[in-house]
C-alpha positions in Angstrom: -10.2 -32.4 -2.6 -10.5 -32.5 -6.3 -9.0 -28.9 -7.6 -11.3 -29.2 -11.4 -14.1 -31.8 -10.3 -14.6 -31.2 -14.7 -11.7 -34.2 -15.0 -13.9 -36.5 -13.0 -15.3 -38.7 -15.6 -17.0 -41.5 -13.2 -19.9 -43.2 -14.3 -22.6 -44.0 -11.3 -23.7 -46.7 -13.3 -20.8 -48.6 -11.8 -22.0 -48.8 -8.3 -25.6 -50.4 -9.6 -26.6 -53.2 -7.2 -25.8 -56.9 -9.2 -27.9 -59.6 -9.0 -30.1 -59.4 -5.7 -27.0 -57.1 -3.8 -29.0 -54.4 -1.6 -25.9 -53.0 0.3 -23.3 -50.9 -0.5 -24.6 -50.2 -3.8 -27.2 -47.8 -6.0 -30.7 -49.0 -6.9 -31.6 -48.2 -10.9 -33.3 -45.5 -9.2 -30.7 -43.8 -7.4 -28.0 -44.3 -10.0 -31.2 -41.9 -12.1 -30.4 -39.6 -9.8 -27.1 -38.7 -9.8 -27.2 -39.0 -13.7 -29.6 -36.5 -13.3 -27.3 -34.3 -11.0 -24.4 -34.7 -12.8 -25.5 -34.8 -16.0 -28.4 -32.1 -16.0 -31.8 -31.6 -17.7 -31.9 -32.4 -21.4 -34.3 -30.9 -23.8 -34.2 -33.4 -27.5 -31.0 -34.7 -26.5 -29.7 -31.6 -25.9 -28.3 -29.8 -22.8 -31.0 -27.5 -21.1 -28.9 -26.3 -18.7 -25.5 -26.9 -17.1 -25.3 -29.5 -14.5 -23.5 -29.5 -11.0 -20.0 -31.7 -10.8 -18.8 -34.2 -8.7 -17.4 -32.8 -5.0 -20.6 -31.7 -3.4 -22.1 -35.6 -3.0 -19.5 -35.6 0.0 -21.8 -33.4 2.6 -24.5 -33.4 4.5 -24.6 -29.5 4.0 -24.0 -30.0 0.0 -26.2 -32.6 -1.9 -27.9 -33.8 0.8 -29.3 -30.7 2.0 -29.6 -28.8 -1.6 -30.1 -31.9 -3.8 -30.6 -35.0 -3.1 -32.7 -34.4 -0.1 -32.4 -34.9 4.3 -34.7 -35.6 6.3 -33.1 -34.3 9.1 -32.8 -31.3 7.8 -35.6 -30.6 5.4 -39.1 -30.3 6.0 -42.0 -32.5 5.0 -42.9 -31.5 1.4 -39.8 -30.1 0.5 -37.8 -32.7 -0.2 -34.7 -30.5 -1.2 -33.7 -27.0 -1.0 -33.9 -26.5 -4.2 -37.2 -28.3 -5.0 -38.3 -25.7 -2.1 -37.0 -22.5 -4.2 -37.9 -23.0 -7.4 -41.0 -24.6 -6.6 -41.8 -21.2 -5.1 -40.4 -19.4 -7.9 -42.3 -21.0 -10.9 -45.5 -20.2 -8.6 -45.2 -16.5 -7.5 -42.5 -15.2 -9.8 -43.1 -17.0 -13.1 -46.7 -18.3 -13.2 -48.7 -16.6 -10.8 -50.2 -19.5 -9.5 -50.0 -20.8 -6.2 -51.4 -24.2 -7.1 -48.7 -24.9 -9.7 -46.4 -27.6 -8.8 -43.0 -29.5 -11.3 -45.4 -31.7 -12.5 -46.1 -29.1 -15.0 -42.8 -28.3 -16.0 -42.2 -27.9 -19.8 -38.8 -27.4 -20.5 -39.6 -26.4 -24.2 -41.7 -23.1 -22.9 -40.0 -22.5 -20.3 -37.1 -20.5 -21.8 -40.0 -18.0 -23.4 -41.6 -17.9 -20.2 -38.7 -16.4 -18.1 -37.6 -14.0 -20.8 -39.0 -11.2 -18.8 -37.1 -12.6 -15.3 -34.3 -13.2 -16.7 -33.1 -9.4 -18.2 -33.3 -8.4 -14.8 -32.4 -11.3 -12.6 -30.4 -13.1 -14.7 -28.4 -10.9 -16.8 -25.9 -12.6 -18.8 -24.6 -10.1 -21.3 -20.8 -10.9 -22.1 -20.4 -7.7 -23.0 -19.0 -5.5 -20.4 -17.4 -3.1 -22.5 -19.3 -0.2 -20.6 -18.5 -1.5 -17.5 -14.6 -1.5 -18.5 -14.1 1.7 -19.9 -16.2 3.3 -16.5 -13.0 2.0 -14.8 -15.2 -1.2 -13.4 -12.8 -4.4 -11.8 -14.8 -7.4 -11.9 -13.5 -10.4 -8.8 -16.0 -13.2 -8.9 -15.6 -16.3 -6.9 -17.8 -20.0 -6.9 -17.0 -23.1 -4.7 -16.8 -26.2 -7.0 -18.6 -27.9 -4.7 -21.6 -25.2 -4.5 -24.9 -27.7 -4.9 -27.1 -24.4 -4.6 -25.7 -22.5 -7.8 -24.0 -24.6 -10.0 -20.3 -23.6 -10.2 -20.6 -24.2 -14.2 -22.7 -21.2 -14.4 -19.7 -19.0 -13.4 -17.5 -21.1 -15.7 -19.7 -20.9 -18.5 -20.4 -17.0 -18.5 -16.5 -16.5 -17.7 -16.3 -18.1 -20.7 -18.4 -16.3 -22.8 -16.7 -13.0 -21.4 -13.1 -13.7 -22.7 -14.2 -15.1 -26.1 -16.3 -11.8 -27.0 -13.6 -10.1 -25.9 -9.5 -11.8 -25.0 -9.1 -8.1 -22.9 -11.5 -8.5 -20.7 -9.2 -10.5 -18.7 -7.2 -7.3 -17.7 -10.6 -6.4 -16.2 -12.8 -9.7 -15.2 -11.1 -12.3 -12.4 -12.3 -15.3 -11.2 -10.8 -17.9 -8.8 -12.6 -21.5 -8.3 -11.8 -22.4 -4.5 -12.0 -26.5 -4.6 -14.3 -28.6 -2.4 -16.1 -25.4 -1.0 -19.2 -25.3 -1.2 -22.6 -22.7 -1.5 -20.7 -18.9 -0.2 -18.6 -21.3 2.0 -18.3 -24.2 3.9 -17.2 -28.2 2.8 -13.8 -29.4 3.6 -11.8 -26.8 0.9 -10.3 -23.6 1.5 -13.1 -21.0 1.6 -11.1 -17.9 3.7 -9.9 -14.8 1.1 -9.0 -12.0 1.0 -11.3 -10.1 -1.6 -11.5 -7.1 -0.4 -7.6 -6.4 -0.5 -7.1 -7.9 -3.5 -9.3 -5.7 -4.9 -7.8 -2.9 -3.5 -4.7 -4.1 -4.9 -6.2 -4.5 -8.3 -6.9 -1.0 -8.5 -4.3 0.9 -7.1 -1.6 -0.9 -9.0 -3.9 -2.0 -11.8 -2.4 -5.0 -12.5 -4.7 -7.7 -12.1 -4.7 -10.3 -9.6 -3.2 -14.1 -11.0 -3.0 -15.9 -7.7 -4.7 -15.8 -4.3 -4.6 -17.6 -1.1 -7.5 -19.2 0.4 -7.0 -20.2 4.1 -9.1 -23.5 5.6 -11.0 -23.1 8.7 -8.9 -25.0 10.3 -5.7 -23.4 9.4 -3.1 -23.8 6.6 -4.1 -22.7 3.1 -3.9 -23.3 -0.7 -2.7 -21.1 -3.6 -6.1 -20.4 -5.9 -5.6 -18.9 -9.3 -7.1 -16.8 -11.8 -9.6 -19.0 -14.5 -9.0 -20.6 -16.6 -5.4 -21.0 -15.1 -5.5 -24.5 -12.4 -3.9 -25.0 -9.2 -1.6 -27.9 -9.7 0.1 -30.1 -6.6 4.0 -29.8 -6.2 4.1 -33.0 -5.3 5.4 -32.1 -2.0 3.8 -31.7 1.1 0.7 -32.1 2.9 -1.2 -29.5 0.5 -2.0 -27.4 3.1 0.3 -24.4 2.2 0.0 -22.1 -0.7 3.9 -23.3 -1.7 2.7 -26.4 -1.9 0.9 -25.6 -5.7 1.5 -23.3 -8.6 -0.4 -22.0 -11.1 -0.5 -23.5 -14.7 -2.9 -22.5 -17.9 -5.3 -25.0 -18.4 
C-alpha cells in the first residue's frame, strides 16, 4: 500500500521483453500502454490532462476493469469502462452523433467543444469565497487508486483552492485514503466516518487534521488532511491508526 503513489517514479520500459523473451515481461505495445496510463494524453508535448498513478494496476476491479480492459468482465465492444463512458459521452452529450467513435478525437478542439459541459458539469472555479462566507465546510475524499476518476483531479483542484486563497484551508478538507479505489474497494482503508466528522467540523469549527479509515477486514490507518501525508512509525503491522502520524508534505 503505497500512502502518495506521486513518489513512484518506475519506468515500464523496464519490464520490455529482451531478445525473443515472451514471458514474464511487456510487449512494446503493452509497455505503450501503461505509459499512456501513467503518463496521460499530451497535446505538442504538453500535458492534456492529468494522468492516473501507480496503485490501481494491482486489481481486477481497478485497471483491469476501468482501464486496461477484462474480458470477463467487459462486454464485446467495450473494451474498458471508460472507453464505454466516454465513448457515449462524446456521442450524445458532446457531438450529437450516434455514429461518432475516438477515432475522431482531436484533442486540439476538444477543449472548445466542451466549454458549454463543462460550466455545468465540471465546474472548477477555485474560488469559493461565496461558498465560505455562506458558512459552507467543504470534506472531499479520492482513493489513490481510483482508475475511474483520476485521484490527480482532486489533487490538482485542491491545489488550485489554497493557492487563490491560503484560508480556504480553514474551510476546504481533503483526505487521500491509499490503495482504495473508485468510491471504495482495493486492498486500502476505505471505511470513514464523514458524516461525524463533519458534524464535528461545524459545531466546534475547528477543522478536521486527521481521520481514521478502517479496512474491511478490520484494523485501520490514520488519514490526514492534504497536503499533509501519513507517514509509517516504523512500528507495527500498519494496521492501527497509532501506527502513523501526520507530517506536511
Amino acid at each position: 500500500i503505497m500512502n502518495d503513489p506521486r513518489a513512484c517514479s518506475f519506468e515500464a520500459k523496464t519490464l520490455q521483453c529482451k531478445s525473443g523473451k515472451k514471458d514474464g515481461c511487456l510487449t512494446p505495445a503493452q509497455v505503450a500502454a501503461v505509459d499512456a496510463i501513467v503518463k496521460g494524453p499530451m497535446l505538442n508535448g504538453k500535458p492534456f490532462h492529468v494522468a492516473f498513478p501507480y496503485g490501481g494496476e494491482q486489481t481486477e476491479g481497478d485497471w483491469g476493469t476501468w482501464l486496461a480492459g477484462s474480458k470477463d468482465r467487459i462486454g464485446a465492444g467495450q473494451p474498458s469502462l471508460a472507453y464505454g463512458f466516454s465513448i457515449e459521452f462524446m456521442r450524445y452529450f458532446v457531438k450529437m452523433d450516434p455514429t461518432w467513435d475516438h477515432s475522431r478525437t482531436n484533442l486540439a478542439t476538444l477543449p472548445g467543444e466542451m466549454k458549454t459541459l463543462n460550466a455545468t458539469l465540471s465546474p472548477t472555479n477555485a474560488d469559493l469565497s461565496a461558498f465560505r462566507t455562506s458558512g459552507g465546510k467543504l470534506l472531499m475524499y479520492h482513493g489513490w487508486s481510483d482508475s475511474a476518476l483520476s485521484p490527480l483531479m482532486s489533487t490538482t483542484y485542491v491545489d488550485r483552492v489554497y493557492a487563490h486563497d491560503a484560508t480556504a484551508r480553514n474551510d476546504v478538507r481533503m483526505f487521500m485514503l491509499p490503495a482504495v479505489g473508485h468510491c471504495a474497494g482495493g486492498p486500502g482503508p476505505d471505511r470513514v466516518d464523514y458524516l461525524d466528522a463533519l458534524d464535528n467540523w461545524v459545531t466546534s469549527s475547528k477543522a478536521p487534521d486527521e481521520l481514521t479509515a478502517n479496512f474491511a477486514s478490520g484494523g485501520g490507518r490514520k488519514v490526514c488532511a492534504y497536503p499533509n501525508k501519513q507517514t509509517y512509525t516504523g512500528t507495527g503491522d500498519g494496521k492501527s491508526p497509532e501506527h502513523f502520524t501526520c507530517q506536511a508534505s
